[in-house]
Structure formats: C-alpha cells, structure tokens
TIVO-626110 format. One line per 4 residues: for each residue x, y, z of C-alpha. Coordinates in nm, 4 decimals, decimal comma, m for minus. Layout:
<rs>
X/Y/Z  ...;
</rs>
This chain:
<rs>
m2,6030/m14,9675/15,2100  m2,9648/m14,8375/15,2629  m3,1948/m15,0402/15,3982  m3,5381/m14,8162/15,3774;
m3,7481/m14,7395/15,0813  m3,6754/m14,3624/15,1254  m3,3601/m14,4087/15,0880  m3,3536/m14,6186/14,8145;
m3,5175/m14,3703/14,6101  m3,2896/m14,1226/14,7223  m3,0347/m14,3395/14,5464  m3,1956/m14,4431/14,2518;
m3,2367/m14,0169/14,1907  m2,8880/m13,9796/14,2510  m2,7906/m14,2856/14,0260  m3,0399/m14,1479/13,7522;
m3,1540/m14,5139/13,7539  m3,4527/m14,6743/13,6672  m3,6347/m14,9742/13,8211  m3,8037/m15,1952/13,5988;
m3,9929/m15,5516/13,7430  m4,1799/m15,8378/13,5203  m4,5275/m15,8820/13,6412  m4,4149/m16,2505/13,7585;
m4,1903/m16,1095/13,9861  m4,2757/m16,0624/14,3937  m4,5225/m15,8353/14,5219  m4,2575/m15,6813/14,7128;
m4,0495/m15,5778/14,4224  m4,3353/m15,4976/14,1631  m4,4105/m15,2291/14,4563  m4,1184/m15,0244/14,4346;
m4,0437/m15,0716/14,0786  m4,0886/m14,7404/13,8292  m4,2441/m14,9757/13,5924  m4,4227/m15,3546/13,5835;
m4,4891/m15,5007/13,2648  m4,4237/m15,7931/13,0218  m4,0307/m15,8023/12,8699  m4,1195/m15,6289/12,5789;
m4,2948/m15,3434/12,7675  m3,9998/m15,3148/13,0052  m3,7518/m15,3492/12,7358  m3,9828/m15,0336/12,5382;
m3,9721/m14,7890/12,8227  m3,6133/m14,8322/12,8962  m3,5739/m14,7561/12,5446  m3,7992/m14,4552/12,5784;
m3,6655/m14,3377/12,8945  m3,2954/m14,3718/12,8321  m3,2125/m14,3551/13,1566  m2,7831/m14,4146/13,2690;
m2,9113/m14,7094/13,4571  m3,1414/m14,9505/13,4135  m3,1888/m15,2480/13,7350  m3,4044/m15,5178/13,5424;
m3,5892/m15,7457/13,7993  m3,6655/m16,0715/13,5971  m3,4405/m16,3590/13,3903  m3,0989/m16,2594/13,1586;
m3,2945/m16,2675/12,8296  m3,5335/m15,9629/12,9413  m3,1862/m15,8164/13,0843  m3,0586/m15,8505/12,7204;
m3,3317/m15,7304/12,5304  m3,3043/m15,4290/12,7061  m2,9578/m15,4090/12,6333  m3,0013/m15,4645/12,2683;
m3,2576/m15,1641/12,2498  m3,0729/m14,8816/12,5174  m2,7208/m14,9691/12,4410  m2,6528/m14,6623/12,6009;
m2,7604/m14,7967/12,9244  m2,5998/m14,9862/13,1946  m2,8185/m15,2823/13,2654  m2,7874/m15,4288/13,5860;
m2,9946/m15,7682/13,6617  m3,0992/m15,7931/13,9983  m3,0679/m16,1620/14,0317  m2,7342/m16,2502/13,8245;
m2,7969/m16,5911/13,8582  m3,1880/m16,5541/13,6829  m3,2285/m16,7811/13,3610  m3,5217/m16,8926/13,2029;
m3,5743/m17,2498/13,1427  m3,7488/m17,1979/12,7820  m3,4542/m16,9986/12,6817  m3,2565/m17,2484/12,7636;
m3,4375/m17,5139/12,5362  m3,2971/m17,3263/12,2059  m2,8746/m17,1936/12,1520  m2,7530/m17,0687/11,7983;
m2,6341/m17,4175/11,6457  m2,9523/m17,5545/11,7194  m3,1299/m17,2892/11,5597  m2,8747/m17,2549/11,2353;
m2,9471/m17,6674/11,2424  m3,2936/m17,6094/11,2393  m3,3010/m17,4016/10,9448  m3,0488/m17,5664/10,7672;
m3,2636/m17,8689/10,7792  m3,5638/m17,6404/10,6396  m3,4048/m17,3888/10,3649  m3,6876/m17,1418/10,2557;
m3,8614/m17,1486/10,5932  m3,8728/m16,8482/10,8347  m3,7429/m16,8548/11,1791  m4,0105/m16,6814/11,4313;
m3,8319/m16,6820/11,7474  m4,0380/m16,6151/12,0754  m3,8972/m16,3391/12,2538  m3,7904/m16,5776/12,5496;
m3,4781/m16,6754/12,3895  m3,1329/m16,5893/12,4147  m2,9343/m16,3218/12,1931  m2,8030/m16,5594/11,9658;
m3,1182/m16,7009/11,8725  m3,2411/m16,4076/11,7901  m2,9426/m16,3198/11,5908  m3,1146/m16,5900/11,3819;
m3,4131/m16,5536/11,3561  m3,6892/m16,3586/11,0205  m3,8595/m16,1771/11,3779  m3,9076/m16,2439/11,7075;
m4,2503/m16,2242/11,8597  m4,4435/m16,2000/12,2267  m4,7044/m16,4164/12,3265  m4,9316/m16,0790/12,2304;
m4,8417/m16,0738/11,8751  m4,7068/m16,4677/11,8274  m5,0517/m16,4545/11,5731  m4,9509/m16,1727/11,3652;
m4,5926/m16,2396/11,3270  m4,6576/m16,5618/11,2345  m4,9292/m16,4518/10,9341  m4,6741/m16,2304/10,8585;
m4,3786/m16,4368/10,7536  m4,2400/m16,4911/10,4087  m4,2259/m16,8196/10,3854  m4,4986/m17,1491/10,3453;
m4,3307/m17,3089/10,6388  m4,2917/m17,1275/10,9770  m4,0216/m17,2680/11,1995  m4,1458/m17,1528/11,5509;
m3,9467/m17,2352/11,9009  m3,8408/m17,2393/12,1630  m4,1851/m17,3240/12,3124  m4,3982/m17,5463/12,1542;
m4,7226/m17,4549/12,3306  m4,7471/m17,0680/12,1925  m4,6131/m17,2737/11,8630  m4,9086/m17,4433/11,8226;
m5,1794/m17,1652/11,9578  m4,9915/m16,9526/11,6610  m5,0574/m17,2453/11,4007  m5,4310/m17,2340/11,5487;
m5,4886/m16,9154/11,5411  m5,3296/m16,8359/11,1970  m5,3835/m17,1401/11,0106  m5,0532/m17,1421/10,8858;
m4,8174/m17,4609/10,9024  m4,6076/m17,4159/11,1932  m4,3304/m17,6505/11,2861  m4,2596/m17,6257/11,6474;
m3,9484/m17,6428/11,8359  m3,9622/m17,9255/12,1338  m3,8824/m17,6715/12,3996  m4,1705/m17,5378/12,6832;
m4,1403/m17,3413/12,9873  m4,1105/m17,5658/13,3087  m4,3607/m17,3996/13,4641  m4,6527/m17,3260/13,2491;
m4,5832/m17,7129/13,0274  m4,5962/m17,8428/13,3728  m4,9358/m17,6789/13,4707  m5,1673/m17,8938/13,6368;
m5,5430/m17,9126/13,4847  m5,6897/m18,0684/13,8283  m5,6086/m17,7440/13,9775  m5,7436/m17,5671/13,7250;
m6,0787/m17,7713/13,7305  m6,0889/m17,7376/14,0945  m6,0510/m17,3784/14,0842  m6,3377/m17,3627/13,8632;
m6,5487/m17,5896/14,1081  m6,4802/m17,2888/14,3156  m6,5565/m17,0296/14,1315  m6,8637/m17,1801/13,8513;
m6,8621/m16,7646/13,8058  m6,5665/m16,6710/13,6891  m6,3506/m16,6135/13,3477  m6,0510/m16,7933/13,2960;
m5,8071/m16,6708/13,1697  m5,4549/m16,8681/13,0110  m5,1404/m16,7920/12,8699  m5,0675/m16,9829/12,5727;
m4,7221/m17,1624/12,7110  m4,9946/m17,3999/12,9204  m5,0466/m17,7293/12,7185  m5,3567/m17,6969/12,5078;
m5,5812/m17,8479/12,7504  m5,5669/m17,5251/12,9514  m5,7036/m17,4031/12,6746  m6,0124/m17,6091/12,6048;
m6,1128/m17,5199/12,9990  m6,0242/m17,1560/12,9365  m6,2800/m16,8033/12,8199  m5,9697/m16,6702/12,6582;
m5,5962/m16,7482/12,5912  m5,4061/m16,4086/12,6573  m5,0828/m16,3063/12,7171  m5,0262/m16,1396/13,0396;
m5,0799/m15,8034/12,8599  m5,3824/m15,9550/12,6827  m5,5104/m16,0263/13,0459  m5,4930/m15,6744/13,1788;
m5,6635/m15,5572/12,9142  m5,9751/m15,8535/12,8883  m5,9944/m15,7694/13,2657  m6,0237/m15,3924/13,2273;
m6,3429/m15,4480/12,9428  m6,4615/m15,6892/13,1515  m6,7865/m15,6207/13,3825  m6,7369/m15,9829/13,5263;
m6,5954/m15,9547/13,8963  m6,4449/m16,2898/13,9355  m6,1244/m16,4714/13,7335  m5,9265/m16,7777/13,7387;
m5,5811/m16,7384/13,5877  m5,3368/m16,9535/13,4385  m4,9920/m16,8089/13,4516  m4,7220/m16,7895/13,6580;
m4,8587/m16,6897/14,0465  m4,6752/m16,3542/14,0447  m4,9529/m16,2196/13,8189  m5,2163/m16,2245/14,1009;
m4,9988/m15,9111/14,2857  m5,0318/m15,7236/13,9646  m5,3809/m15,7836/13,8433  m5,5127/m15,7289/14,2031;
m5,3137/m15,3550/14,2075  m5,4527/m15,3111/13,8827  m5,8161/m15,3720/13,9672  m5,8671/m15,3865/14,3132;
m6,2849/m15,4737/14,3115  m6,2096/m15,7853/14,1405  m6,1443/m16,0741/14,3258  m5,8425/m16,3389/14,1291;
m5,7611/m16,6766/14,2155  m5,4065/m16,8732/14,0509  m5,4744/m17,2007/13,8847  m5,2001/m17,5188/13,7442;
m4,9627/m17,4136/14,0487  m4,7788/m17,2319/13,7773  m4,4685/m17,0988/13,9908  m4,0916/m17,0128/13,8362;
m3,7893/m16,9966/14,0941  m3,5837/m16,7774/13,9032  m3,8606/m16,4824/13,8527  m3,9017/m16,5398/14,2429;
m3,5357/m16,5146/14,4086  m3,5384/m16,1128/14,3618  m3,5445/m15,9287/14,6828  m3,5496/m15,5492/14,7960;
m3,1847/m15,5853/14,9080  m3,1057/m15,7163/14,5960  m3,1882/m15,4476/14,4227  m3,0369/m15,2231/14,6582;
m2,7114/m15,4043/14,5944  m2,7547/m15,3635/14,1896  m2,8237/m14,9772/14,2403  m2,5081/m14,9295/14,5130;
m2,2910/m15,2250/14,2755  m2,0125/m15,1327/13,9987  m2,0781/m15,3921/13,7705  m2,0970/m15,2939/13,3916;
m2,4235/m15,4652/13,3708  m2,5263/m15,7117/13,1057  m2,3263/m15,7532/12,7691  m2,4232/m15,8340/12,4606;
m2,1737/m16,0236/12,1817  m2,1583/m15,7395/11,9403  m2,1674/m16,0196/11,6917  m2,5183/m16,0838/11,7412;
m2,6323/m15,7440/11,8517  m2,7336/m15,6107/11,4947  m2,9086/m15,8868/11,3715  m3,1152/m15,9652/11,7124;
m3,1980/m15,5545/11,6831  m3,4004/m15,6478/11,3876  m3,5701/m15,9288/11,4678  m3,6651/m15,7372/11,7629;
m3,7822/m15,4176/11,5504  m4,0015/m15,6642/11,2890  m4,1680/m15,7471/11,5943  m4,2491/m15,4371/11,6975;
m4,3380/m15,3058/11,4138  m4,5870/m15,6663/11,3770;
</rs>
C-alpha cells in the first residue's frame, strides 16, 4: 500500500476517485481531501462530479446521502465503524409512530438522520435552511427531529409551531457555557459564532447562530479579526485555511469521536479496498431522494 501523499494521488487518478472530508474532520485529512464542506455540500459535488469512486471521510448518514444522490458511485466510508449519535436518536418506527400520533402534520427531518427516516419524512433540511423548510411545510403543525436544539431555533426563527423530537447531538447538547464565557473573557473582541445543535443558552451569549456554512460565509463579510466558535473543534482547521489573518479560538469543548478516528492510512486503505461501498435499502431510496430534493430545492 502507499504510504506518501504522491502516491496516493497517483492512486486516487488511477482509481478515478474522489476524496471528499466534513469540515469536523482532522486537519490532516481535510488537507488532502478534493473537497471540505458540510454533508450536503459533499453529498452535491459528488453528485456533480460523478466520479466511479467516491471515499467519504465523516459518519454513515453523509456516506448515504451521497449514495442516495450518485447511485452510480461506489461510496466507500473511510471509517466503517463512523455513526452519528443524533442519527441514532430517530429509526423508521419511531418516526411512522410519531406521525401516526400527529395525522396532518409534516415530518421535517434534519439531514443527520438515517435513510429510513428520511424515507419518511415531507423534506429534510440542513442546519442552513432548517428556517425555510420549516416556513415551507404544508401543514399547521411541524414535527421536527432528531435534534431538538435546531428544532427549536427553527420554531424561533419561523414562528411556526414546531414539535421537537427528544434527540440532540452528544457533542454540541453537551456544550459547556463556562467555556464559552471564559473564552469570551479572553477575547471581549471577538464574534461568536454557534451552531444551532448547542442548547439555547449558546445562543443568548452568541453574535450569530450559523451553520458551519453560515460561518464561512459571516466570516468572509466580516472586517472583525477575532472569533469564538461553537461547534465541533474540527472547524478551527478549516476556518483558519480559509482565512488565514484571522485569528479563531473553539468554545463548549465541543469534540465528536467518530468525525475524529479518520486517518491518512485509512483512506489509503478505502482507495486500495474492494468493498462495494455503502448500500442503500432500495426500499427507502426513492422516497429519501425526495425529501432530499425538497430540500434542495428549499
């Protein structure tokens, strides 16, 4: 197997492949990756590139949705093993439950959820567009899970009623505010900047709630040279690429295990590997296509 980054390129050519790593991931890996970006982004330029191969560094439901949208590619996660604990916090019964117990209502599903939820749900949605989907939905009641957090910053925001699914990501819902507050001790200066899975107190101490797209962006409009930022620690690598005369400093300890395990010889081993990649149930595939495309086109 190669072991330099010359020669991993040389393979990925060869393979056709395509190398695709969530801004939470490493440093190490967002540096050789083709492309960094939220799962949505990722999941859009596989789709636009089309490539034979696709090695997704990140959890299985980014994997998926990748799947869903290039079924003609073979998509390989790097970490097998990868979940995501919000995911986790939703499966189909519980969402065909859910609306069962709620006839009428629509099911917005965040995009963090597994295929079968999706299969279920009116759309899905991304922290970027949780607002608009929400405003969007044809129905007085909004069901709204797995993560109750971007639930209620969508009710907020929208002033529609929202009922929220109990579920949170173990990372961000366990964000600590002292570190936060401490961070902005150290920095009276700076913006801060959240993600909307922290609880709602982030908020309050917060310039802006963004999604991690939403952050690139405030930070490229921005003349202020300082920021404090709320979401997962990863984030810092890409930001400070991005924008290297600003200065950014992680606040709430916000760290995930599973977007961290991913290694350069990992990937090596899912570009040199023979695994057919992720599958998708084709019994779900159709139906969590278009709550997928309702969110894009949202």
């Amino acid at each position: 197997m190669p072991q330099d980054a010359n020669a991993l390129n040389g393979l990925k050519e060869r393979l056709g492949a395509l190398i695709l790593a969530h801004s939470y991931q490493p440093p190490e890996i967002q540096d050789l990756a083709d492309e960094v970006g939220d799962s949505l982004e990722l999941s859009r330029f596989a789709m636009e590139a089309g490539a034979p191969l696709v090695v997704f560094c990140g959890v299985r439901f980014m994997a998926e949705t990748a799947k869903i949208l290039s079924p003609q590619s073979v998509v390989r996660l790097v970490s097998p093993g990868a979940d995501c604990s919000l995911a986790a916090c939703m499966n189909g019964r519980d969402a065909r439950e859910w609306k069962a117990s709620y006839p009428g209502a629509a099911l917005v599903t965040y995009v963090n959820s597994s295929v079968e939820v999706k299969a279920e749900s009116w759309a899905c949605c991304t922290s970027a567009n949780a607002v608009n989907v929400v405003r969007a939905a044809p129905s007085d009641e909004v069901l709204f899970g797995p993560d109750r957090n971007l639930a209620a910053f969508a009710a907020q925001e929208s002033g529609r009623k929202v009922i929220p699914w109990p579920g949170g990501c173990h990372a961000h819902a366990g964000a600590d505010i002292r570190d936060l507050r401490r961070a902005k001790e150290q920095w009276p200066d700076a913006c801060v900047l959240v993600h909307p899975e922290t609880p709602p107190v982030f908020w309050r101490e917060a310039d802006r709630v963004l999604g991690t797209g939403g952050m690139i962006r405030f930070v490229s409009e921005s003349r202020v040279r300082r920021f404090i930022i709320g979401t997962e620690e990863g984030m810092l690598h890409r930001l400070s690429t991005l924008f290297p005369d600003r200065e950014f400093m992680a606040a709430g300890g916000i760290s995930c295990a599973d977007m961290r395990n991913s290694t350069p010889e990992m990937v090596l081993r899912a570009l040199d590997s023979t695994d057919p990649g992720i599958t998708v149930p084709e019994e779900h595939v159709e139906r969590a296509r278009r709550a997928l495309e309702r969110m894009t086109s949202l």
